[in-house]
C-alpha positions as CSV (number, residue, x, y, z in Angstrom):
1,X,-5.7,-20.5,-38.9
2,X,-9.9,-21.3,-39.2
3,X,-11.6,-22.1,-36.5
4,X,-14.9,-23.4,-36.6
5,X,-17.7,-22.4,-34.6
6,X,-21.6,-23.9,-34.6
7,X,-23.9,-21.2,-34.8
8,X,-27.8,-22.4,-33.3
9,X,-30.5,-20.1,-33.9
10,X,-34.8,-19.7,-33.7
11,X,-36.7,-16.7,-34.6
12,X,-40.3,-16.2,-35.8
13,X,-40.3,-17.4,-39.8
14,X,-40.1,-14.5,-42.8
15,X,-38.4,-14.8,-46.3
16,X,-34.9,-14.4,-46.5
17,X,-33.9,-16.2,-43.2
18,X,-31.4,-18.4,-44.9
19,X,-30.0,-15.8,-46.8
20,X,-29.8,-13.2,-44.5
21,X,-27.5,-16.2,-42.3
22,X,-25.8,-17.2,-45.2
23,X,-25.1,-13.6,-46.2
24,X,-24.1,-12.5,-42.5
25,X,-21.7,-15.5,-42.4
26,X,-19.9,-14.3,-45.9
27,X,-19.3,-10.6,-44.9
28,X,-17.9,-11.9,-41.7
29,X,-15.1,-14.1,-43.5
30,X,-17.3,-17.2,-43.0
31,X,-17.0,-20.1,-45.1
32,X,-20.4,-22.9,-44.1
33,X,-19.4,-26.5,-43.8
34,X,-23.0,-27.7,-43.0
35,X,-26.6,-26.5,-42.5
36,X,-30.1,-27.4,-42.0
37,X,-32.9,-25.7,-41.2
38,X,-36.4,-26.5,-39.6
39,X,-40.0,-24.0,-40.5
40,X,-42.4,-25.2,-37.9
41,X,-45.6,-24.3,-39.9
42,X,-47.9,-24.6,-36.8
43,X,-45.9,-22.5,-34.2
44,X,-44.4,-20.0,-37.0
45,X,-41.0,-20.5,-35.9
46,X,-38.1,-20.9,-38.0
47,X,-34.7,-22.8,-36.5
48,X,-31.3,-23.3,-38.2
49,X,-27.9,-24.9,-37.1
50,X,-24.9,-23.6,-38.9
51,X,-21.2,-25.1,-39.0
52,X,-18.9,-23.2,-40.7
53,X,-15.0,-22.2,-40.2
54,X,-13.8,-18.5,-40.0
55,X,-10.6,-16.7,-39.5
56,X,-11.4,-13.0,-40.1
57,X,-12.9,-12.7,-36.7
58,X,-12.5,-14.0,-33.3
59,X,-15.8,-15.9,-31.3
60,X,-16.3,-12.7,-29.6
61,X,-16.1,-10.1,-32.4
62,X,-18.2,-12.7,-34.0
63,X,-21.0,-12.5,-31.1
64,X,-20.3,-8.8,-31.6
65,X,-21.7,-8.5,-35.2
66,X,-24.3,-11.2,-34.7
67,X,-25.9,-9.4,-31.4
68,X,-26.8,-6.7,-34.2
69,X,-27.8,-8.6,-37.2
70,X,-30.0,-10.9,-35.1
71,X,-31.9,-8.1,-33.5
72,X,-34.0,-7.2,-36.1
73,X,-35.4,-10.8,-36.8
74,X,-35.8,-11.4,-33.2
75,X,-33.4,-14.4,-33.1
76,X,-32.8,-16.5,-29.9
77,X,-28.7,-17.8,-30.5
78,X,-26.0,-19.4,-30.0
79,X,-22.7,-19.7,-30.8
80,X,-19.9,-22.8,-30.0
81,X,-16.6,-23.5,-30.7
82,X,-15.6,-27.0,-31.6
83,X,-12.7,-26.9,-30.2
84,X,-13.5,-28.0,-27.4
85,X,-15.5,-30.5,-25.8
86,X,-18.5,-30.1,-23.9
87,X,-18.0,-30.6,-20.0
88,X,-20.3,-32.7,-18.5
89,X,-20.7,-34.7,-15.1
90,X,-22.6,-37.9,-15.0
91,X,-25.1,-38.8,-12.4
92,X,-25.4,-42.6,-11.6
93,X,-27.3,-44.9,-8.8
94,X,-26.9,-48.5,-8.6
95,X,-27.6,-49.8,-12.6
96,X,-24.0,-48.9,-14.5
97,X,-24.7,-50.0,-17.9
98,X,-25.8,-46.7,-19.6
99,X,-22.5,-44.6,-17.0
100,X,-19.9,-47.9,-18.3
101,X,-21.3,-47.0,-22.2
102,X,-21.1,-43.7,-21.8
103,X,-17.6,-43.7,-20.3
104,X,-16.2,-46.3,-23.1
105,X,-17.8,-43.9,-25.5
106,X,-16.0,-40.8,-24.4
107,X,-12.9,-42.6,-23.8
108,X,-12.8,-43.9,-27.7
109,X,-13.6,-40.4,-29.3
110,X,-17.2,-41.3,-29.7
111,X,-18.9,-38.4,-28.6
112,X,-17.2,-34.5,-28.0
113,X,-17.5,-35.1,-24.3
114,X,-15.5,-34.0,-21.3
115,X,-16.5,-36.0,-18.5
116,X,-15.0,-33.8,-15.7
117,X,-17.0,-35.9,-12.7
118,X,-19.2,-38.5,-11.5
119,X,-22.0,-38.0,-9.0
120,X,-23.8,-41.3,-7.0
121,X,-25.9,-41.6,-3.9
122,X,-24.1,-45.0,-3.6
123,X,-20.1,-45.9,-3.7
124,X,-20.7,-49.1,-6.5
125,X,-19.1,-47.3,-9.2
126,X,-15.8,-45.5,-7.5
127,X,-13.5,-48.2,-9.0
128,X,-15.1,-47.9,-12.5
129,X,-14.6,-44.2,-12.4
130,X,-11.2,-44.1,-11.0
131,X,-10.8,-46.6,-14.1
132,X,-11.1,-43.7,-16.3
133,X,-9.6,-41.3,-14.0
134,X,-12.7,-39.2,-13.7
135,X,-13.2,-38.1,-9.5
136,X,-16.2,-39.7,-8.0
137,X,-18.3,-37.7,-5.6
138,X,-20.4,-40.1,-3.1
139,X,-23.1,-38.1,-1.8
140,X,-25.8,-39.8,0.1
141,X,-29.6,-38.9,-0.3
142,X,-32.4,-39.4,2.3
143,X,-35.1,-37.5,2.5
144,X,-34.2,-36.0,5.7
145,X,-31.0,-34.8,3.7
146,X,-32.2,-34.5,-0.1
147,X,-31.8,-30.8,-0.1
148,X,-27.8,-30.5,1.7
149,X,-27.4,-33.7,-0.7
150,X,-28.7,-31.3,-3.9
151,X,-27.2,-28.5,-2.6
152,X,-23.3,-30.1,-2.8
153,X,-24.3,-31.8,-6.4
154,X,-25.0,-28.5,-7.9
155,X,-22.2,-26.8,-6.2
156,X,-20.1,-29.6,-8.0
157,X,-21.7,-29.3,-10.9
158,X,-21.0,-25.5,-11.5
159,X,-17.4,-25.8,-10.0
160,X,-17.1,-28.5,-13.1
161,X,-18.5,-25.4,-15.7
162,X,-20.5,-28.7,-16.4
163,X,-22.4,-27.9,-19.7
164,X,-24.2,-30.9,-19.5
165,X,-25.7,-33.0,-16.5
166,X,-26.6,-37.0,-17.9
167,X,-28.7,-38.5,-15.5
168,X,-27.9,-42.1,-16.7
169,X,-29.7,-44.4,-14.5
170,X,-29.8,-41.9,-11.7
171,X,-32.7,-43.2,-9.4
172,X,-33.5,-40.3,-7.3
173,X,-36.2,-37.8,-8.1
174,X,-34.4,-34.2,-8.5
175,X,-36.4,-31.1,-6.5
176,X,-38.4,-28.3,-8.5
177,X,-35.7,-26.0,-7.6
178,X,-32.9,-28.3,-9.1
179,X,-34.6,-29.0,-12.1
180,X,-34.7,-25.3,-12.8
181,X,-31.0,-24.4,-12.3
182,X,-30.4,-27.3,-15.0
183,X,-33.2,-26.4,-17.1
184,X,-31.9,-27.1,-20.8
185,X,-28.8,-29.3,-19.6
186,X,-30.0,-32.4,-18.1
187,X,-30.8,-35.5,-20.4
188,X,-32.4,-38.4,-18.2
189,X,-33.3,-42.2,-19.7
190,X,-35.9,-43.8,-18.7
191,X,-38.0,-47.5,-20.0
192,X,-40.9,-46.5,-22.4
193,X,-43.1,-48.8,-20.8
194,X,-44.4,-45.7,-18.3
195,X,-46.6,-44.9,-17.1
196,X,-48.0,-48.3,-17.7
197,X,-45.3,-50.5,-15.1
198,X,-44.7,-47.9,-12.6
199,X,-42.0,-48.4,-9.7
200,X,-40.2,-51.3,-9.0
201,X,-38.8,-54.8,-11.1
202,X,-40.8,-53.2,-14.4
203,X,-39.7,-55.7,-16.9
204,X,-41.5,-58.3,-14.5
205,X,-43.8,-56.5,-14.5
206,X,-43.5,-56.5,-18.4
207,X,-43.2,-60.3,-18.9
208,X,-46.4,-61.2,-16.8
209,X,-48.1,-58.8,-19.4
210,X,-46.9,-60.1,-22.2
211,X,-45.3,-57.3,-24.0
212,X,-44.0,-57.3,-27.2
213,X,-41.9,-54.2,-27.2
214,X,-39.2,-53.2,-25.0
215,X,-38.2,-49.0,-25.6
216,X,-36.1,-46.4,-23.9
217,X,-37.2,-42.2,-23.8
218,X,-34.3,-40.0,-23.1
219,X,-35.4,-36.7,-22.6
220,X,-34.7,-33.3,-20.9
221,X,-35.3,-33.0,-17.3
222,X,-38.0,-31.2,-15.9
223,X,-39.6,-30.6,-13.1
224,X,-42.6,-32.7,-14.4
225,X,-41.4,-36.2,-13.9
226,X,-40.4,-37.9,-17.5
227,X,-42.5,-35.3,-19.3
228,X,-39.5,-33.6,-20.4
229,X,-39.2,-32.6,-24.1
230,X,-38.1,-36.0,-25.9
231,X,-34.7,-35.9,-27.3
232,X,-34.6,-40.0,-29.1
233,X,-36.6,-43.0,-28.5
234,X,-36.2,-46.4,-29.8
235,X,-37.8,-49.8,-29.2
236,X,-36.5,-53.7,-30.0
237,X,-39.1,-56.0,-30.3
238,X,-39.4,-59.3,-28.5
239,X,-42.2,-62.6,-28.4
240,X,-43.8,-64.7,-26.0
241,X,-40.0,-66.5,-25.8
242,X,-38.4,-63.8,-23.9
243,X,-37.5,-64.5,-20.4
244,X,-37.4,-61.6,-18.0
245,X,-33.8,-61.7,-17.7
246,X,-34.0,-61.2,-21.7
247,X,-36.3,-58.5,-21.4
248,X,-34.0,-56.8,-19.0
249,X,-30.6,-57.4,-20.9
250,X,-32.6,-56.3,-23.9
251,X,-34.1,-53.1,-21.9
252,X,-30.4,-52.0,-20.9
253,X,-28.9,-52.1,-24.3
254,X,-31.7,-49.8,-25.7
255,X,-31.5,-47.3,-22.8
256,X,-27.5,-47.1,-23.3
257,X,-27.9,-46.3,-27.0
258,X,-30.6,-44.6,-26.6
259,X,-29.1,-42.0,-24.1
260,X,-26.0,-42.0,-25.6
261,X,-28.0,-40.7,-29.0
262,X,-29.2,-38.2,-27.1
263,X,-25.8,-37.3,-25.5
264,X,-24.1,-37.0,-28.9
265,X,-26.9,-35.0,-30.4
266,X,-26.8,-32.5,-27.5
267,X,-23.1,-32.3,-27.5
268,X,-23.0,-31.5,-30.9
269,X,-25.3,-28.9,-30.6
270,X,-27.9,-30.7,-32.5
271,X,-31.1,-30.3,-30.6
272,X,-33.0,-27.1,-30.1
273,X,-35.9,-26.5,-27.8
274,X,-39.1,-26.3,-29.5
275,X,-41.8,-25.9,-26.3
276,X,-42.6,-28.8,-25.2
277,X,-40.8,-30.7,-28.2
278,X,-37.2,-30.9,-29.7
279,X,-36.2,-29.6,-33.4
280,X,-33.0,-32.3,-33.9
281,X,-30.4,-31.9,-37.1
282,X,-29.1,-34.9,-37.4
């Protein structure tokens, strides 16, 4: 029986890179379904992602032989089985419309998700998760009890073996500490009209300016707030006819297909850290 694995790598850039891979992936009873590879001129650094089936070796013979081939190129790696999906938990506050897409998605086979929980600092969406049969955790936050409150989410979280965090719509700002024990798993959404209509009601904010675009950013969370390396942005344009109840409507749908680009891309192993940017195979 195959089974097929997606192999993720980055290493500084020399000749023979895709070769080498290709070559590796033969010897070890490989046989590559898809690949595409990425030589970032200015940093020197070379990335690949690799599906391909195999049934010579198992996934940990195969980490085996490529902890030793990798060595002498200095490869950063990865290796996934697609056999299952990835588990993730879902953060939420009190705007559902990216959490309800997301949910529908993953329900209909849309993205290689395993929703195993939902977190919120408010109880508006317990019915709409118990909908879908995923537990809902309630946990208020105050400032008073922000780090208790962070405390029990990542202690869910890691009981989960959550691969991936989404903060979809989650309207809390996460501590330093936090951010750093989901470093490289967390995807957050956010309007692109930062930082020019900071803080509260932005698309009125938007409509008494005039705009004339309407975007989403989702992004990797750091602990710089929305600086995160950028995963997918998209914008809709709109004219002086739009009514701020348009622009918002408008704002939604492009954050929830935004994010949920960015959810599938990650899920599927598509996105590799670059610094501060992404390298995506799409």
């Amino acid at each position: 029986m195959n089974h097929a694995y997606i192999l993720t790598l980055s290493c500084p850039d020399r000749r023979g890179i895709v070769h080498a891979v290709s070559g590796f992936l033969l010897q070890s009873g490989g046989n590559i379904e898809e690949a595409a590879q990425y030589n970032d001129h200015d940093t020197g650094l070379f990335f690949m992602r690799v599906q391909f089936a195999c049934e010579q070796l198992t996934q940990e013979e195969l980490r085996t032989q490529l902890r030793l081939f990798a060595e002498p190129f200095g490869m950063a790696w990865k290796l996934h089985s697609t056999e299952s999906a990835m588990r993730a938990v879902i953060m939420v506050s009190r705007d559902g419309h990216c959490l309800n897409d997301l949910l529908f998605r993953w329900k209909s086979g849309m993205v290689p998700l395993d929703v195993r929980a939902i977190i919120s600092n408010h109880r508006d969406f317990y019915q709409l998760a118990a909908s879908y049969n995923v537990p809902f955790h309630h946990i208020p936050v105050t400032a008073a009890t922000k780090p208790q409150a962070e405390a029990r989410q990542l202690e869910i979280i890691e009981a989960e073996g959550a691969e991936l965090v989404v903060l979809a719509r989650y309207m809390q700002v996460l501590s330093n500490d936090l951010c750093k024990n989901l470093s490289g798993r967390a995807i957050n959404i956010h309007h692109s009209m930062l930082p020019s209509f900071k803080g509260a009601r932005p698309y009125y904010q938007a409509h008494e300016r005039g705009v004339k675009v309407i975007g989403a950013t989702a992004h990797y969370v750091t602990a710089d707030l929305d600086e995160g390396p950028i995963i997918e942005q998209d914008v809709t344009h709109v004219d002086h006819s739009a009514t701020v109840d348009h622009l918002t409507a408008l704002g939604k749908d492009t954050e929830s297909r935004v994010l949920a680009r960015a959810v599938q891309w990650h899920s599927e192993h598509r996105v590799l850290l670059n610094g501060h940017k992404t390298v995506i195979f799409k």
